[in-house]
N, CA, C and O of each residue as an XYZ file, in Angstrom:
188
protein
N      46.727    237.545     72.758
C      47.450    236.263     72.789
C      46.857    235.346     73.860
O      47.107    234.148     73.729
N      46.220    235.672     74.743
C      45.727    235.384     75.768
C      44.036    234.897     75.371
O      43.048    235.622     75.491
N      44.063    233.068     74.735
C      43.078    232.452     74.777
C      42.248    232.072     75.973
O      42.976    231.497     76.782
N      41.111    232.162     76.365
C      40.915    231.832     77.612
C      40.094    230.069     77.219
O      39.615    229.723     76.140
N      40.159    229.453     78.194
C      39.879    227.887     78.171
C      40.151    227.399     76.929
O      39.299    226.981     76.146
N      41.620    227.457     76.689
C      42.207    226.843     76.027
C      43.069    225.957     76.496
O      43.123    224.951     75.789
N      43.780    225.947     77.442
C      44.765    224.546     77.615
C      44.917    224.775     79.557
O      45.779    224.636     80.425
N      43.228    225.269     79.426
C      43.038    224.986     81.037
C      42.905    224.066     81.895
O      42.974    224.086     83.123
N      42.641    222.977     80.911
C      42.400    221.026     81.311
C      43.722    220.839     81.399
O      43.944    220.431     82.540
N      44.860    220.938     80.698
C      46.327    220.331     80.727
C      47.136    221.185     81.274
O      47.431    222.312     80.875
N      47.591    220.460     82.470
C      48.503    221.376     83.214
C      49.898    221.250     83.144
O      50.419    220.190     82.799
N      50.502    222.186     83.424
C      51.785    222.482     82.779
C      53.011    221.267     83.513
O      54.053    220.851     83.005
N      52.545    221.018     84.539
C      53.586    220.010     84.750
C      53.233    218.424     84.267
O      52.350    218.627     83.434
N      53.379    217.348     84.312
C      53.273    216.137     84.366
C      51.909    215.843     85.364
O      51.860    216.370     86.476
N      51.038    215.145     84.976
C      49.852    214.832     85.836
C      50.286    213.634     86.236
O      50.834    212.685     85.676
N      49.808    213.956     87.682
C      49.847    212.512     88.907
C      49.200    211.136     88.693
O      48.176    211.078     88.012
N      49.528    210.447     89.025
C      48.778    209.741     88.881
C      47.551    209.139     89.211
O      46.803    208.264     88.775
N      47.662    210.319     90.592
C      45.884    210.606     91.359
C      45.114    211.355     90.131
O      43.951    211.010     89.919
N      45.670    212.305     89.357
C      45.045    212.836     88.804
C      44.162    212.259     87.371
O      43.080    212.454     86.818
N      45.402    211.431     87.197
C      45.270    210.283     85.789
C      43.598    209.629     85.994
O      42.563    209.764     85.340
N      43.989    208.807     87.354
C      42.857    208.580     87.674
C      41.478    208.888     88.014
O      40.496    208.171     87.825
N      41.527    210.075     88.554
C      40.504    211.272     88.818
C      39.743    211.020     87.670
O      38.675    210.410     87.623
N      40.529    211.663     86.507
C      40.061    211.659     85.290
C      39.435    210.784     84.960
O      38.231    211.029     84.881
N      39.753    209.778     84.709
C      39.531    208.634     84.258
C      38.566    208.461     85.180
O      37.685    209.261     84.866
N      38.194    207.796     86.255
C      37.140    207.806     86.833
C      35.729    209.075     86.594
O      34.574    208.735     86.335
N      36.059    210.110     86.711
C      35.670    211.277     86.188
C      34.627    210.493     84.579
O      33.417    210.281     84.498
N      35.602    210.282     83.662
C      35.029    209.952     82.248
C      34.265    208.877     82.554
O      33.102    208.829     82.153
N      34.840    207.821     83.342
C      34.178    206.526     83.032
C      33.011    206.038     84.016
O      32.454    204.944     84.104
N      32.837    207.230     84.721
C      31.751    206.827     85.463
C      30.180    206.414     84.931
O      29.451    205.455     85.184
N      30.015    207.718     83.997
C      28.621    207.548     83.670
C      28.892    206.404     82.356
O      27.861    205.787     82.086
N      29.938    206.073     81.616
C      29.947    204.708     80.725
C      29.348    203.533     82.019
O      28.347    202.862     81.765
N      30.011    203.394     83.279
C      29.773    202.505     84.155
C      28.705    202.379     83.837
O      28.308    201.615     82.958
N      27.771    203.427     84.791
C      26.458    203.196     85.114
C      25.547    202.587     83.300
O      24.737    201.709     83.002
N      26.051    203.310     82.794
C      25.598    202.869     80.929
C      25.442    201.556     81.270
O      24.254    201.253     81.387
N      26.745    200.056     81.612
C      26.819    199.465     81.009
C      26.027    198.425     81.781
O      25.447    197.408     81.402
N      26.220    199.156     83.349
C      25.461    198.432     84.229
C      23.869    198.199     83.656
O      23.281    197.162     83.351
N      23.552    199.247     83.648
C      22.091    199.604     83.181
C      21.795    198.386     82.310
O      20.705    197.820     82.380
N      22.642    198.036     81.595
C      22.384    197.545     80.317
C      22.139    196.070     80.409
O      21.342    195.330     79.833
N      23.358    195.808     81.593
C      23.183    194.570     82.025
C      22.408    193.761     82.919
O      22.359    192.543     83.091
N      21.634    195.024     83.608
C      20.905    194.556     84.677
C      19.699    194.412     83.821
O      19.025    193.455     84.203
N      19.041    195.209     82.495
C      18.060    195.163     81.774
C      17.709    194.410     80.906
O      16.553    194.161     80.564
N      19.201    193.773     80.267
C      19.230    193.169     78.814
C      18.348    192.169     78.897
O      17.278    192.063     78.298
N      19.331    190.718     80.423
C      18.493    189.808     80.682
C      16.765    190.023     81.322
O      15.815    189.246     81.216
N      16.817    190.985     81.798
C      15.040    191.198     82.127
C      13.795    191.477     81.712
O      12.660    191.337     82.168
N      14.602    192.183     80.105
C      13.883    192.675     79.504
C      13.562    191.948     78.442
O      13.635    192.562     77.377
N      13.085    190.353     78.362
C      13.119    189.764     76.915
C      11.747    189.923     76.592
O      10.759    189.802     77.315
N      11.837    190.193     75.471
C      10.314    189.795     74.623
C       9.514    188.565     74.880
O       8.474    188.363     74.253
């Protein structure tokens, strides 16, 4: 009965809202750097 890394990400109480964020920062970091990238290149890079 005992799945292992199964509902090891969601913890049993209510997540904080430090944690919310963690996360979220966590996920959206490397989109950041993505979009930065993108923007610092788009205009530099014209044909």
């Amino acid at each position: 009965m005992n799945r292992p890394h199964e509902h090891t990400h969601i913890p049993a109480a209510p997540q904080t809202p430090e944690q919310v964020l963690g996360e979220r920062f966590a996920r959206g970091e490397e989109e950041y750097r993505r979009r930065l990238n993108a923007l610092h290149a788009g205009p530099l890079t014209k044909p």
